[in-house]
SEKOLBA-830388 format. One record per residue: residue in one letter; x negated, y negated, z negated of N, C-alpha, C in turn. Coordinates in steps of 0.2 Angstrom, whole numbers, plus 5000, padded with zeros to 4 digits. Example, Ala and Ser with C-alpha at 12.3 -4.5 7.8 and 13.67 -1.06 7.14 Angstrom:
% SEKOLBA-830388
A493450284961493850224961493450164961;S493650114965493250054964493650004961;
% end
This chain:
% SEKOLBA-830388
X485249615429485749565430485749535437;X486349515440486249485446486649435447;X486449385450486849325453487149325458;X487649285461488349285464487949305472;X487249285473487049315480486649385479;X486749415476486449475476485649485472;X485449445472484949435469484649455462;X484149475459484049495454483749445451;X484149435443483549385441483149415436;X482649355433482049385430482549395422;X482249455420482649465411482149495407;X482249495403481649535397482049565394;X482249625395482649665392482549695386;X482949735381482749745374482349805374;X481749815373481349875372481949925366;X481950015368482450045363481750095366;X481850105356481250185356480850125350;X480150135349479850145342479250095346;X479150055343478749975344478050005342;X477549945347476649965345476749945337;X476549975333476349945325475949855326;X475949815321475549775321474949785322;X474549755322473749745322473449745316;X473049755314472749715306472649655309;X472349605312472449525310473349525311;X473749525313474349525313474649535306;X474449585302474649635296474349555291;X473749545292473449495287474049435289;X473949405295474349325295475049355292;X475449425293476049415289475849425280;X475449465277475349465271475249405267;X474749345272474649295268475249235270;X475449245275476249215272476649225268;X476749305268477149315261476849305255;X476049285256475849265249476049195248;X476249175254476349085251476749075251;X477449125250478249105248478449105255;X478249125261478349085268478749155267;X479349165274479649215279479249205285;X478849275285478549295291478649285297;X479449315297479449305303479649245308;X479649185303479649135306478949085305;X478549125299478049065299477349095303;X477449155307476849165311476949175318;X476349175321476549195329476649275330;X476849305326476549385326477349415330;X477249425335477749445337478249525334;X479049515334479149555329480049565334;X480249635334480749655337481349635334;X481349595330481949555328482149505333;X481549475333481549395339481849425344;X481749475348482149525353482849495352;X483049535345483849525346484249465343;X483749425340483949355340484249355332;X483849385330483949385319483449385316;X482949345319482349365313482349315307;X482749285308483149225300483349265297;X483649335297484349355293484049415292;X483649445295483549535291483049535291;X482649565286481749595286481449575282;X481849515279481549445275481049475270;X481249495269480849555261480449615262;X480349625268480249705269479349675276;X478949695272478349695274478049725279;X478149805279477949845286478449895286;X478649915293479049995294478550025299;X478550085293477750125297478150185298;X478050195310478450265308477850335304;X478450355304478350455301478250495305;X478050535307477950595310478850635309;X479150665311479950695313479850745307;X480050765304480050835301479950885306;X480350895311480150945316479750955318;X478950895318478650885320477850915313;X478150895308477750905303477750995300;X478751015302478451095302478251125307;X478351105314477851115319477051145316;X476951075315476151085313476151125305;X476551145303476551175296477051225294;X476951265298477551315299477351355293;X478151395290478051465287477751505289;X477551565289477351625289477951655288;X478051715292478451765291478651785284;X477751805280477851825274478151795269;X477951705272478151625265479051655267;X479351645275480051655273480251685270;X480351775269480251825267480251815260;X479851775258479651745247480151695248;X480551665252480751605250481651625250;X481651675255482351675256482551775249;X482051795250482051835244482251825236;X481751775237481651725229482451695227;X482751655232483451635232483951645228;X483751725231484251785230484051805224;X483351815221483451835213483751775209;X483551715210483651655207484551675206;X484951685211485751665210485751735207;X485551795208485651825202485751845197;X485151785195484951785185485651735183;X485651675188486151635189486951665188;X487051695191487751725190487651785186;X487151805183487151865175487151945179;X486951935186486852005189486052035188;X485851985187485052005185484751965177;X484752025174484552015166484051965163;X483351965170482951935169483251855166;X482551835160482551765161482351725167;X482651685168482251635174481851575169;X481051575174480751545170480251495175;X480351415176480251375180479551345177;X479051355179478351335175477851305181;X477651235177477151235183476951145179;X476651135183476351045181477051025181;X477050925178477450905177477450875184;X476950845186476750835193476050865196;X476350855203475650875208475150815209;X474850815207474150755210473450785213;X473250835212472650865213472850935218;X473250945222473351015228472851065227;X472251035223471651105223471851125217;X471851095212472151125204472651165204;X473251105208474051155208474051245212;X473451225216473551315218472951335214;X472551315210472451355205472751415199;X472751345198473451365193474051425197;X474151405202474751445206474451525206;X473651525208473451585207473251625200;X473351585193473451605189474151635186;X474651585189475051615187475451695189;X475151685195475451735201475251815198;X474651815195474551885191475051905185;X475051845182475551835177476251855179;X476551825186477151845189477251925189;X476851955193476752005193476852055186;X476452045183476352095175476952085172;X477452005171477852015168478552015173;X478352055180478952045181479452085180;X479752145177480052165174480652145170;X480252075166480752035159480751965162;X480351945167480351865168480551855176;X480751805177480851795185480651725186;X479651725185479151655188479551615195;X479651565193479651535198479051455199;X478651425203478251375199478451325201;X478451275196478651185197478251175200;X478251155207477951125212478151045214;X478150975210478650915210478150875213;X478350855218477950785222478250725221;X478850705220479150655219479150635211;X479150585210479250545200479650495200;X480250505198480750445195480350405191;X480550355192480050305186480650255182;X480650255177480950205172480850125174;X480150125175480150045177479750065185;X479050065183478650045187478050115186;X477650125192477350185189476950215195;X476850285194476450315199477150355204;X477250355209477850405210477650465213;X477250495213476950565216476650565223;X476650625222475950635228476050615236;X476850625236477250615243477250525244;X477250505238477050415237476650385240;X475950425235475450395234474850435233;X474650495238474150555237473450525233;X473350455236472650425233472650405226;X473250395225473350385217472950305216;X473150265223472850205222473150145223;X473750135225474150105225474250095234;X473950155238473850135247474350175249;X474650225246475550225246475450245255;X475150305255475050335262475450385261;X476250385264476550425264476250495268;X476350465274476150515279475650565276;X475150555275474750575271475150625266;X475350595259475650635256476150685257;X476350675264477150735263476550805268;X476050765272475750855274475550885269;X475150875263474950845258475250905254;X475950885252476350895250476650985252;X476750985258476851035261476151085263;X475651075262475151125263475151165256;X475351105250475351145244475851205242;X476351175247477151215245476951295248;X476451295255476451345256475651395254;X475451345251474851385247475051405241;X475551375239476051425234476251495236;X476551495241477051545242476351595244;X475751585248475351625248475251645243;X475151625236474951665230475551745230;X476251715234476751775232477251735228;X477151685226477751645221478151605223;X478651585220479251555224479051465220;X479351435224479151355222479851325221;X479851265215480351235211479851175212;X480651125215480351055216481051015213;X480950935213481350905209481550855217;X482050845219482250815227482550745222;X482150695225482350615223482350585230;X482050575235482350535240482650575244;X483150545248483750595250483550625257;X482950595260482750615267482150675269;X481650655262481250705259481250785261;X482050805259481950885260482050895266;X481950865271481850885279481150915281;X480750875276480050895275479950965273;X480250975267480051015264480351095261;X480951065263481451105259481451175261;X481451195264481151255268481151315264;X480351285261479951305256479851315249;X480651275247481051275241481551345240;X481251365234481651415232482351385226;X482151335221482551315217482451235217;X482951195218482951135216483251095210;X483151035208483351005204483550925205;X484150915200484150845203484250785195;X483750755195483450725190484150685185;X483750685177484250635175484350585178;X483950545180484150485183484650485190;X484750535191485150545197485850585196;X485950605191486650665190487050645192;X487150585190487650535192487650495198;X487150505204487350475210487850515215;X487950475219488650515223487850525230;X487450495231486950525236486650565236;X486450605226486150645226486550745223;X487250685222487750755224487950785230;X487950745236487950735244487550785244;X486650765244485950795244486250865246;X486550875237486550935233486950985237;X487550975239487751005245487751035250;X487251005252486851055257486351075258;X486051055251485151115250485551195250;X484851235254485251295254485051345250;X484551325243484451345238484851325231;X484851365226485151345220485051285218;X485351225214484951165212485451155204;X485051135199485151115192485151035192;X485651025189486050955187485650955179;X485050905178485150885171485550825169;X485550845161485950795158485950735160;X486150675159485950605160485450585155;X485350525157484850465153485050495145;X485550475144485950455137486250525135;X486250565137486350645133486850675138;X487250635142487950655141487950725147;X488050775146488250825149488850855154;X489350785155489850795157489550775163;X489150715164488850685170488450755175;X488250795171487950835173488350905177;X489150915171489550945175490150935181;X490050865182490650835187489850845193;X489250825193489050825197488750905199;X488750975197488951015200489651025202;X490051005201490851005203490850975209;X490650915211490350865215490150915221;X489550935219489050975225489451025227;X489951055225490051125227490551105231;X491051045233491451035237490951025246;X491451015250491150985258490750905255;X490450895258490350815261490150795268;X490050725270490050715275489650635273;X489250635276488750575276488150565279;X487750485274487350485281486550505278;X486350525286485550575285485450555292;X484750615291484350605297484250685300;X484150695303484050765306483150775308;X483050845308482350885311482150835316;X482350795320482150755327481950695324;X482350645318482250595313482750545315;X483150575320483950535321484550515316;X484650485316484950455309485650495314;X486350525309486550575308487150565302;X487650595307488250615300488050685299;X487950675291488050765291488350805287;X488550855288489150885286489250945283;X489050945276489050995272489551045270;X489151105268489851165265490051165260;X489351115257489451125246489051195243;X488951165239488351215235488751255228;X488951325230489151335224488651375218;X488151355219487551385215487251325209;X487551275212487351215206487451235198;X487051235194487251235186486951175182;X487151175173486851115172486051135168;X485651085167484951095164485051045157;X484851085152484751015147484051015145;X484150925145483350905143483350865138;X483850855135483950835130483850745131;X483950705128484050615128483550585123;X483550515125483250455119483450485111;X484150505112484550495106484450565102;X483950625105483750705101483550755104;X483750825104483650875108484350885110;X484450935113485250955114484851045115;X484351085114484251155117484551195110;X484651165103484951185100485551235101;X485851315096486251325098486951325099;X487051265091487751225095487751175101;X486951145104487151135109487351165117;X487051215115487051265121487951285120;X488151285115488951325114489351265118;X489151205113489551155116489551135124;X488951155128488851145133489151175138;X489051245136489651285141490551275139;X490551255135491151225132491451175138;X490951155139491151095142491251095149;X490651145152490651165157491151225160;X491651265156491851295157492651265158;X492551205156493251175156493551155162;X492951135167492751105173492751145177;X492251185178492051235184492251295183;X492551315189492951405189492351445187;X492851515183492451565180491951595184;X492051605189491551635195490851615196;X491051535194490351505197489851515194;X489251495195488551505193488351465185;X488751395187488651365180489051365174;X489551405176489751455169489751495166;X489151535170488851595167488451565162;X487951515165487451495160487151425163;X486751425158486151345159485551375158;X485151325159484451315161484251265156;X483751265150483451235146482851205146;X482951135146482251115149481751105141;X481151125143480851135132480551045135;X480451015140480150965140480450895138;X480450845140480650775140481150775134;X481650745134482150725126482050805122;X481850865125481850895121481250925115;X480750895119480150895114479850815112;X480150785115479950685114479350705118;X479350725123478550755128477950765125;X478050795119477550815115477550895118;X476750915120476650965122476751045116;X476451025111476351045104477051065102;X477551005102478251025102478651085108;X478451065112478751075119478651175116;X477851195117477751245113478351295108;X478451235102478751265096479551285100;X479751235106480351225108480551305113;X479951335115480051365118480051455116;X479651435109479751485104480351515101;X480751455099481351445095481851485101;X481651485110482151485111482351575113;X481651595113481351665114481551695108;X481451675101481951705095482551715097;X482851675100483751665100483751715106;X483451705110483551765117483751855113;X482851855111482851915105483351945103;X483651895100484451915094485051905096;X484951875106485651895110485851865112;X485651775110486251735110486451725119;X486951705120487251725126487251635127;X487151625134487351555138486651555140;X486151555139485351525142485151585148;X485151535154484751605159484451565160;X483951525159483451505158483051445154;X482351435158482151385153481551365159;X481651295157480751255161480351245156;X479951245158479151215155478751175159;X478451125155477651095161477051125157;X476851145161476051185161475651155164;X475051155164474251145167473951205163;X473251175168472651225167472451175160;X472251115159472351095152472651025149;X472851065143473551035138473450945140;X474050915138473950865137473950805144;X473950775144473950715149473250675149;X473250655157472750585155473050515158;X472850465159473050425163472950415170;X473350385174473450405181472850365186;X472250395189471550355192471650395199;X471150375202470850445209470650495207;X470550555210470350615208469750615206;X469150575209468550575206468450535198;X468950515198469150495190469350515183;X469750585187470150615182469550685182;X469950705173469850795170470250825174;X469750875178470150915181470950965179;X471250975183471851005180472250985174;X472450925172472450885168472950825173;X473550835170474150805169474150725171;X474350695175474250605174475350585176;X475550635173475950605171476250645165;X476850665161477050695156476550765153;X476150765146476150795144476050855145;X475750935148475750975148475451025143;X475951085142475551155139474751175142;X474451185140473651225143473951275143;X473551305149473551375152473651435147;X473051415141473051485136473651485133;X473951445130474351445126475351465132;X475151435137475651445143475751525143;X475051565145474851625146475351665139;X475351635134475551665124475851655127;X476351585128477251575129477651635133;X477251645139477751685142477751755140;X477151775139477251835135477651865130;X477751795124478151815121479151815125;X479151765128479851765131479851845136;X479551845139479651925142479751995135;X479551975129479552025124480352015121;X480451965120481051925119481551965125;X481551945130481951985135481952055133;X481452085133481252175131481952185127;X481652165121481952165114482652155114;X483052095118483852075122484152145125;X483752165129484052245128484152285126;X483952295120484052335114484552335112;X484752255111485352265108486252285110;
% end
């Protein structure tokens, strides 16, 4: 700026770009402020980029630290595919929308923990399965639930990308490499990976590396995560809602399959309009509700009933659904979960038409514990929903690939 004789006067212009982080004694005077009811940014000296623009009264009031991230760009820089993983990823896709649209006989069969907490277990387990992949690939098409992110009902654990320490220190950064070294020590087993996308910026991280996605009950019904859904470049499943209802499930494939336009952030970490083609590969999943199961087979008639009313004959969610044996439809009883997936490989057996697939949660062993640090917990052992054990996991699919066998016969 200059005055009427030319001269320049003194200014403090607004710094633009990404501010030094606080300090720790800085971090502590704002924490124990907020512990005394105070607003931060007025009750310490701690210098803060609001003051700049002359709002530190009016925004942030709530909001403790913004810690940056690393860019996506930056993260698959340092964490890139292999030729090979692309290869498994974009191959895998293409079986997936196969079984999807009834071009491929195979069951599709989504197996894996209910969540990731331990990276070493998870590619254990990945390397068991992965034999298993192989031997029954003929009848089955393994794909493995690889979930870092957890909806919570109230309050809780939210997965690995949250909270890798499982201690409440909530080191993102941490978890999404984390998160992604796992994704690709999957695909080095040879296996294609199925994840559940709950926050909307997340797949920039990772999605890559995503062969099948899903978009949770708690979400069928959001207009952000039908958005999402439109531009993941992989197939994604719409489960039912909270409360059973399966239509939520099919307006929001109907949803994702049109254009959209909103807002995101790009590879760079630029906030961004962005502007989708639609995903015609979305279908619904039942997981059944509070109020029973819905995998039964007048619910599966009803379901395509309903989804057939809605979405063109061509599409992928007309041809069939995806059966989740867990949550509402076992009451997350592992034991049940088992008999659910029993019942569903009888019916496969003797023909019935609509189910191209089914999910399971599996570990190395049965059952759940409660959610601690790794040195805390039973190895390979669940700290959120329930899981099937290995041995009896290993019984499940064998019979469902026999089931398939036997569906052609007839």
């Amino acid at each position: 700026m200059q005055q009427q004789d030319g001269s320049a006067t003194a200014t403090h212009p607004l710094q633009v770009g990404p501010q030094p982080l606080n300090t720790p004694e800085e971090l502590r005077a704002i924490r124990q402020a907020m512990g005394e009811g105070k607003n931060p940014l007025i009750a310490t000296d701690v210098p803060r980029w609001e003051d700049q623009v002359g709002v530190s009264r009016i925004i942030n009031r709530r909001v403790l630290e913004l810690e940056p991230l690393p860019t996506p760009a930056q993260v698959l820089a340092e964490l890139p595919l292999t030729d090979k993983a692309q290869e498994i990823v974009a191959y895998s896709r293409d079986e997936i929308r196969a079984c999807l649209y009834g071009q491929d006989d195979r069951l599709l069969v989504i197996v894996g923990p209910c969540s990731v907490h331990d990276p070493q277990a998870a590619l254990d387990y990945a390397h068991r399965l992965a034999a298993l992949k192989d031997e029954l690939g003929e009848q089955l098409l393994i794909v493995m639930r690889v979930y870092f992110e957890k909806p919570r009902t109230t309050v809780g654990w939210k997965g690995l990308i949250n909270d890798p320490d499982i201690d409440g220190s909530h080191n993102i950064k941490k978890g999404l490499l984390l998160a992604r070294k796992t994704l690709l020590g999957v695909l080095d087993e040879g296996l294609a990976a199925a994840t559940e996308f709950l926050e909307p910026t997340s797949p920039q991280f990772i999605s890559d590396a995503v062969s099948w996605g899903a978009i949770g009950a708690r979400n069928t019904e959001s207009q952000i995560h039908r958005q999402l859904a439109s531009g993941l470049s992989m197939p994604v499943g719409f489960k039912n809602a909270t409360d059973g209802s399966v239509k939520a499930a099919v307006n929001g494939c109907f949803a994702a399959a049109q254009q959209h336009t909103f807002f995101g952030i790009d590879h760079l970490g630029r906030a961004c309009a962005v502007e989708t083609l639609g995903n015609p590969d979305c279908h619904v999943v039942l997981r059944g509700s509070a109020y029973g199961p819905n995998y039964d087979a007048e619910s599966v008639a009803k379901a395509m009933g309903d989804v057939r009313a809605e979405m063109p004959a061509e599409s992928a969610a007309s041809h069939g659904l995806i059966i989740d044996c867990s949550h509402g439809n076992s009451g997350k009883d592992e034991h049940r979960q088992a008999e659910v997936v029993r019942n569903i490989a009888g019916r496969i057996a003797a023909g019935e038409q609509g189910i191209t697939g089914i999910m399971m949660e599996s570990f190395i062993e049965g059952g759940n514990q409660k959610a601690a640090p790794l040195d805390q917990l039973v190895y390979g052992k669940s700290i959120t929903d329930k899981c099937i054990s290995w041995p009896d996991t290993e019984a499940l699919l064998r019979e469902l690939a026999e089931a398939v066998a036997t569906r052609r016969w007839h």
